[in-house]
Residue frames as a rotation matrix with the C-alpha (Angstrom) as fourth column:
UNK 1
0.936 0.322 0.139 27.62
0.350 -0.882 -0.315 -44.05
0.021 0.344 -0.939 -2.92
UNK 2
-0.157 -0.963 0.218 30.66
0.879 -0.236 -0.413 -42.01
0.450 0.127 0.884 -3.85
UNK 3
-0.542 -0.280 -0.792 32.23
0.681 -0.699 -0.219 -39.31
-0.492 -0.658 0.570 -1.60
UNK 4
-0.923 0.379 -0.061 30.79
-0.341 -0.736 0.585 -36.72
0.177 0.561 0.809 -5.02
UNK 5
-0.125 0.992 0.015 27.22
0.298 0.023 0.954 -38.04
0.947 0.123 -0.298 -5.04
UNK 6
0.052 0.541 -0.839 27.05
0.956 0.216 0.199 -37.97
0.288 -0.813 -0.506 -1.17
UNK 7
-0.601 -0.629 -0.494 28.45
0.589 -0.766 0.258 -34.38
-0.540 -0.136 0.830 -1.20
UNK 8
-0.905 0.289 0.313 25.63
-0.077 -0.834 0.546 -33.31
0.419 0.470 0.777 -3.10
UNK 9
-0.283 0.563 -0.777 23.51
0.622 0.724 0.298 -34.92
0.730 -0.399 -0.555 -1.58
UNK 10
0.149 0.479 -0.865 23.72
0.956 -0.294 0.002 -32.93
-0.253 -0.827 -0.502 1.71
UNK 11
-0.830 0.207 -0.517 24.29
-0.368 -0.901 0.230 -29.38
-0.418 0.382 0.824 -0.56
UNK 12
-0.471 0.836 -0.283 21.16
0.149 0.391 0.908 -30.67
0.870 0.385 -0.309 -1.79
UNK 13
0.062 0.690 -0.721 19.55
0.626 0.536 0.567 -31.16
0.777 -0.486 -0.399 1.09
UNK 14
-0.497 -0.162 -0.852 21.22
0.688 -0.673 -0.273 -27.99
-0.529 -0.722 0.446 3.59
UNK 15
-0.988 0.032 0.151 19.50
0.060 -0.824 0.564 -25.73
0.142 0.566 0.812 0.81
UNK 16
-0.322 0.924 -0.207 16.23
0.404 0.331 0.853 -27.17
0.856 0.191 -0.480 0.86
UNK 17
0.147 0.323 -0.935 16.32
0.961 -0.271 0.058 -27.02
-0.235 -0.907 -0.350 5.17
UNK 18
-0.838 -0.437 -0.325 17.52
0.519 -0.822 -0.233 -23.21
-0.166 -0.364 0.917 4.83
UNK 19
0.507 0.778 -0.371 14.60
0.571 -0.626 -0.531 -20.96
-0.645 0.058 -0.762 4.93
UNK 20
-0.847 -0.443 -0.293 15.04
0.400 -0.895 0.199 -18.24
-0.350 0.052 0.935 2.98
UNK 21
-0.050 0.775 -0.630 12.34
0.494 -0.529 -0.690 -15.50
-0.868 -0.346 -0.356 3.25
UNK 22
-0.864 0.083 0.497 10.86
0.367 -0.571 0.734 -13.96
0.345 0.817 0.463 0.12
UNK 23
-0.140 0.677 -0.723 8.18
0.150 -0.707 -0.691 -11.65
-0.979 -0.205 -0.003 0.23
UNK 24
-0.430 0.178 0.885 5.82
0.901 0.153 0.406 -11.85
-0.063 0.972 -0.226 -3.69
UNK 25
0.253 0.664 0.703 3.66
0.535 -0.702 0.470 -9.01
0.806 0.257 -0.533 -2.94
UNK 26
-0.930 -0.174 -0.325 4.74
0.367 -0.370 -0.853 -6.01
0.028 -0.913 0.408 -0.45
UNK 27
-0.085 0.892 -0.444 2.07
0.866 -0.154 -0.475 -4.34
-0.493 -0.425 -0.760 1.91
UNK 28
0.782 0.600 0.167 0.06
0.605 -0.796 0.027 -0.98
0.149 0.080 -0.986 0.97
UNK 29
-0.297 -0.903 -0.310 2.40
0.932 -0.344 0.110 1.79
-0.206 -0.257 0.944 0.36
UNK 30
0.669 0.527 -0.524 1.60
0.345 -0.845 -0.409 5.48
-0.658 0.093 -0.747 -0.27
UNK 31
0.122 -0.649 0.751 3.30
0.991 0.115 -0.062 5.86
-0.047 0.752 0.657 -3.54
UNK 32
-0.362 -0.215 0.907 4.11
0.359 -0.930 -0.078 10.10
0.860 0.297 0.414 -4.88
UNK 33
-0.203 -0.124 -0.971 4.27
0.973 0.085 -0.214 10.85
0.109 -0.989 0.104 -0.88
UNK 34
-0.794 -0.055 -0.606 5.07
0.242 -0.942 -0.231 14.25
-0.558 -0.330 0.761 -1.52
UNK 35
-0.732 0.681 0.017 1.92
-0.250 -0.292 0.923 14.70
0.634 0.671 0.384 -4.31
UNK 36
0.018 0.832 -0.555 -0.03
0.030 0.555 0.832 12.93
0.999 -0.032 -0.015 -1.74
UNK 37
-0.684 -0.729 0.013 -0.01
0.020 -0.037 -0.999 14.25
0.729 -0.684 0.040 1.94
UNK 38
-0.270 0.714 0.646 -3.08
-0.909 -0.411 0.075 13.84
0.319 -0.567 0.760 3.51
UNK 39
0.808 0.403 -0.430 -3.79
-0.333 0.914 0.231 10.13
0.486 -0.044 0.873 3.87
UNK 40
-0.141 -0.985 -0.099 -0.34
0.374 0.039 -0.926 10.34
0.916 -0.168 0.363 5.81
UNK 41
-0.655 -0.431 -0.621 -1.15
0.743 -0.515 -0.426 13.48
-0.137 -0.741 0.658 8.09
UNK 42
0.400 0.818 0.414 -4.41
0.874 -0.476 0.096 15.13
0.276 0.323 -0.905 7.83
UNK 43
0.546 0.215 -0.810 -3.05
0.420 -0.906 0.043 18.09
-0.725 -0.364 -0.585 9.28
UNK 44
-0.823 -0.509 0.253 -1.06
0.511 -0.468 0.721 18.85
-0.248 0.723 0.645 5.55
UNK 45
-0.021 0.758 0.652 -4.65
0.925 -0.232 0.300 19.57
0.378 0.609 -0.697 4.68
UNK 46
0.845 0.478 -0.241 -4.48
0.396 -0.861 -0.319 22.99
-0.360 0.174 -0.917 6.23
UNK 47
-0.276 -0.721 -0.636 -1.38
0.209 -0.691 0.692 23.80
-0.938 0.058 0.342 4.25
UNK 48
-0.813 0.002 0.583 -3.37
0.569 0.220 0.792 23.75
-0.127 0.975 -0.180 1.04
UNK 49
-0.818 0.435 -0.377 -5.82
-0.074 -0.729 -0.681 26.90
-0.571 -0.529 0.628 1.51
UNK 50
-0.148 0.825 -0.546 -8.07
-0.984 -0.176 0.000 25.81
-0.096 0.537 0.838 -1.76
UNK 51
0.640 0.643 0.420 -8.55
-0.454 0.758 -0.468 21.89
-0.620 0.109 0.777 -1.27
UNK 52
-0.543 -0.500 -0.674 -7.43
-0.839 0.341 0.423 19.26
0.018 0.796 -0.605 -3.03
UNK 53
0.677 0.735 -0.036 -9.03
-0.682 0.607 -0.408 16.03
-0.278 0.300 0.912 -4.76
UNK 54
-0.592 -0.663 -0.458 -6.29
-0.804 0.449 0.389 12.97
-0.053 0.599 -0.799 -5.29
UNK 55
0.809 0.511 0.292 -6.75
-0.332 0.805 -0.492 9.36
-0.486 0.301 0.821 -6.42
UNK 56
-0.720 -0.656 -0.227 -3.72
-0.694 0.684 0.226 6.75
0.007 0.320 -0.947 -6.56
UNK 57
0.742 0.338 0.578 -5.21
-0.323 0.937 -0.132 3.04
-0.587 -0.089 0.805 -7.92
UNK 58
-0.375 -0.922 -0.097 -2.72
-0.919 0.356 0.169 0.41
-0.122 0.152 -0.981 -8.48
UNK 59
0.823 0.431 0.370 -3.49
-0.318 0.890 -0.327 -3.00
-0.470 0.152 0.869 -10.28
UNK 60
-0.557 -0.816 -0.153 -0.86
-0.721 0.384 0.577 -5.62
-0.413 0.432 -0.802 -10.86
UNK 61
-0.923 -0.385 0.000 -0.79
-0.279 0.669 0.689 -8.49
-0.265 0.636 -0.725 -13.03
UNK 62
-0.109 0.933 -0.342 -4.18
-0.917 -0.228 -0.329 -7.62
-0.385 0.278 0.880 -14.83
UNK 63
-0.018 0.649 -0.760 -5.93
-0.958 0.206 0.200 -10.71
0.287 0.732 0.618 -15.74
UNK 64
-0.595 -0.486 -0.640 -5.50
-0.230 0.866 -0.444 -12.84
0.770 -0.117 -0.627 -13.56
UNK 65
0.226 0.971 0.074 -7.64
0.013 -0.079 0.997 -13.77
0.974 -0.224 -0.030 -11.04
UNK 66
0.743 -0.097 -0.663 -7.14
0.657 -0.088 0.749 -12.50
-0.131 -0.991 -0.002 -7.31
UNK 67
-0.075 -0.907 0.415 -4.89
0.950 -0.191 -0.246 -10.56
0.303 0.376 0.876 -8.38
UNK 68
-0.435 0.015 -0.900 -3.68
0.654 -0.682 -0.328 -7.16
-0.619 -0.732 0.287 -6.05
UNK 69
0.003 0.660 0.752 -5.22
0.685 -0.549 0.479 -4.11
0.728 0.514 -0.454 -6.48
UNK 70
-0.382 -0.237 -0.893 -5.17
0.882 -0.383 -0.275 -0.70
-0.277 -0.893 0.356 -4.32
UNK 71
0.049 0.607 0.793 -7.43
0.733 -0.561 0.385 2.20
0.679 0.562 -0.473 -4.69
UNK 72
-0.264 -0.316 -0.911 -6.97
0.951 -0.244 -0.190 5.13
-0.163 -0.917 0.365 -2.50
UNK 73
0.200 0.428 0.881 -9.36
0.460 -0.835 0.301 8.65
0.865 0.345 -0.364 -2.93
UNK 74
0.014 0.089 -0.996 -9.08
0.967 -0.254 -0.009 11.63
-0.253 -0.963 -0.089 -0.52
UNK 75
-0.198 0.118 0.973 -9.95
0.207 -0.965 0.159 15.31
0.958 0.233 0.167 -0.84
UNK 76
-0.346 -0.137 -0.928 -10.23
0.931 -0.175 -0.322 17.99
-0.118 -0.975 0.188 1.65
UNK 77
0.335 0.825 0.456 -11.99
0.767 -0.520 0.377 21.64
0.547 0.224 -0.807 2.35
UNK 78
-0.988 -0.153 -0.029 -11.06
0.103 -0.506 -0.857 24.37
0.116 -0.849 0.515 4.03
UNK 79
-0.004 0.977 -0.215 -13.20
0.987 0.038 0.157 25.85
0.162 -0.212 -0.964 6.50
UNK 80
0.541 -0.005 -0.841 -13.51
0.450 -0.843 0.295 29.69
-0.710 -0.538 -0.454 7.06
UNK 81
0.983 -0.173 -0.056 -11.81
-0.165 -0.723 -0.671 32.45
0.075 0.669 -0.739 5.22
UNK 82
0.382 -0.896 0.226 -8.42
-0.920 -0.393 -0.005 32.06
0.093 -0.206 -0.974 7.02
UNK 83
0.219 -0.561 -0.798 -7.89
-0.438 0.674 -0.595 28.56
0.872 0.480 -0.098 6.51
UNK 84
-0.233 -0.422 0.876 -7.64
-0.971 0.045 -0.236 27.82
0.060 -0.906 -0.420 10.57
UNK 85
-0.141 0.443 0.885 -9.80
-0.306 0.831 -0.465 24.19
-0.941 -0.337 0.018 10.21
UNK 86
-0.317 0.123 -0.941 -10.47
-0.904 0.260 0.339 21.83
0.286 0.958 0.028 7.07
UNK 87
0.038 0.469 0.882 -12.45
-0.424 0.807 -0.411 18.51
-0.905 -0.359 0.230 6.98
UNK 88
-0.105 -0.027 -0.994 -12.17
-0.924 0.371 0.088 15.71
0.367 0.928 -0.064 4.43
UNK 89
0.665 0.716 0.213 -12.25
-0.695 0.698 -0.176 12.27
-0.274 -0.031 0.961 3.59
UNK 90
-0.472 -0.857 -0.206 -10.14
-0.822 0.343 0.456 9.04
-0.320 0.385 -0.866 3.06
UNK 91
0.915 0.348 0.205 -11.31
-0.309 0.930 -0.198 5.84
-0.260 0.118 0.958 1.30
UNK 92
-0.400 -0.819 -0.411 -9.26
-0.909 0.299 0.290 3.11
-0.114 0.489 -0.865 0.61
UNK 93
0.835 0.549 0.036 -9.68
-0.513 0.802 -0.305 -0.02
-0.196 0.236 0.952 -0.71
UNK 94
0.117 -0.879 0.461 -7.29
-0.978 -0.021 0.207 -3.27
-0.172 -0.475 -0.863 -0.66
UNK 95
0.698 0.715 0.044 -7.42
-0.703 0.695 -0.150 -5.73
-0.137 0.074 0.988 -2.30
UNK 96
-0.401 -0.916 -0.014 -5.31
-0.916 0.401 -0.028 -9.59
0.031 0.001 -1.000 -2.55
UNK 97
-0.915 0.157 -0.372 -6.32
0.068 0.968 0.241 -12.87
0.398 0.196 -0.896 -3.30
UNK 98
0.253 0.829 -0.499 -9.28
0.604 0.268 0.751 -13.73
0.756 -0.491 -0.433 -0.75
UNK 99
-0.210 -0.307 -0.928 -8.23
0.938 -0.332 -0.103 -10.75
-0.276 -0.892 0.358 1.51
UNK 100
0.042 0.583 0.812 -10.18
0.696 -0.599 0.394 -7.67
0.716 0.549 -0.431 1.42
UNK 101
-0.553 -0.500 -0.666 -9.22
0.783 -0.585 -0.211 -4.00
-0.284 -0.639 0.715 3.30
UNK 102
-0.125 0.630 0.766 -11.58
0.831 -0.356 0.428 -1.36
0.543 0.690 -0.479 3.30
UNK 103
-0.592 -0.263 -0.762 -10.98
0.746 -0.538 -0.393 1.84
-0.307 -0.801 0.514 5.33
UNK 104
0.113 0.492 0.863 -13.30
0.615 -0.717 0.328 4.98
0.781 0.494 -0.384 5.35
UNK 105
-0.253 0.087 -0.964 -12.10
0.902 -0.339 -0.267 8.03
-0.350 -0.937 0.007 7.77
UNK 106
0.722 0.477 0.501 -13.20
0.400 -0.879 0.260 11.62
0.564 0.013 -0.825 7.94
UNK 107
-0.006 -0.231 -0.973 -11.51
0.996 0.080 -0.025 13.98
0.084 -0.970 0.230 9.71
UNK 108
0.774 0.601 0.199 -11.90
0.524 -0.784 0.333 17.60
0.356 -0.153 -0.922 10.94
């Protein structure tokens, strides 16, 4: 072997050993944060005195099979005239290959 073949050789072969971390799909994110404060911090819900109703759903690379997917619903009520107490709801839903996330809270 020449000194040039053997020289790629192990740049050949130090790349391969090197890890390098990639990441194809990132985790659940709450996308339009500020449009969307309650699945964060139920207590935003008592800065909204009439309620609100949202729904973020997120599907990548449509047609494919296993392919992510992220649904997220949540609304909220006051209670009382003066706004002091509000109850609602979060679903979510999570989805990734053969990995399935399903979250229902409530909260007062």
């Amino acid at each position: 072997m020449r000194i040039k073949d053997l020289f790629k050789l192990v740049v050949t072969a130090l790349l391969l050993g090197i890890g390098i971390p990639s990441v194809a799909q990132q985790p659940f994110s709450y996308t339009q944060y500020m449009e969307n404060l309650t699945p964060v911090n139920s207590a935003y819900s008592l800065l909204n005195p009439e309620g609100a109703v949202n729904l973020v759903a997120r599907k990548q690379w449509v047609g494919i099979k296993g392919s992510p997917s992220t649904l997220i619903a949540n609304g909220h009520l006051p209670l009382g005239y003066e706004s002091t107490a509000a109850a609602g709801l979060i679903l979510l839903h999570d989805n990734l290959a053969v990995e399935n996330l399903s979250e229902v809270n409530a909260f007062f």
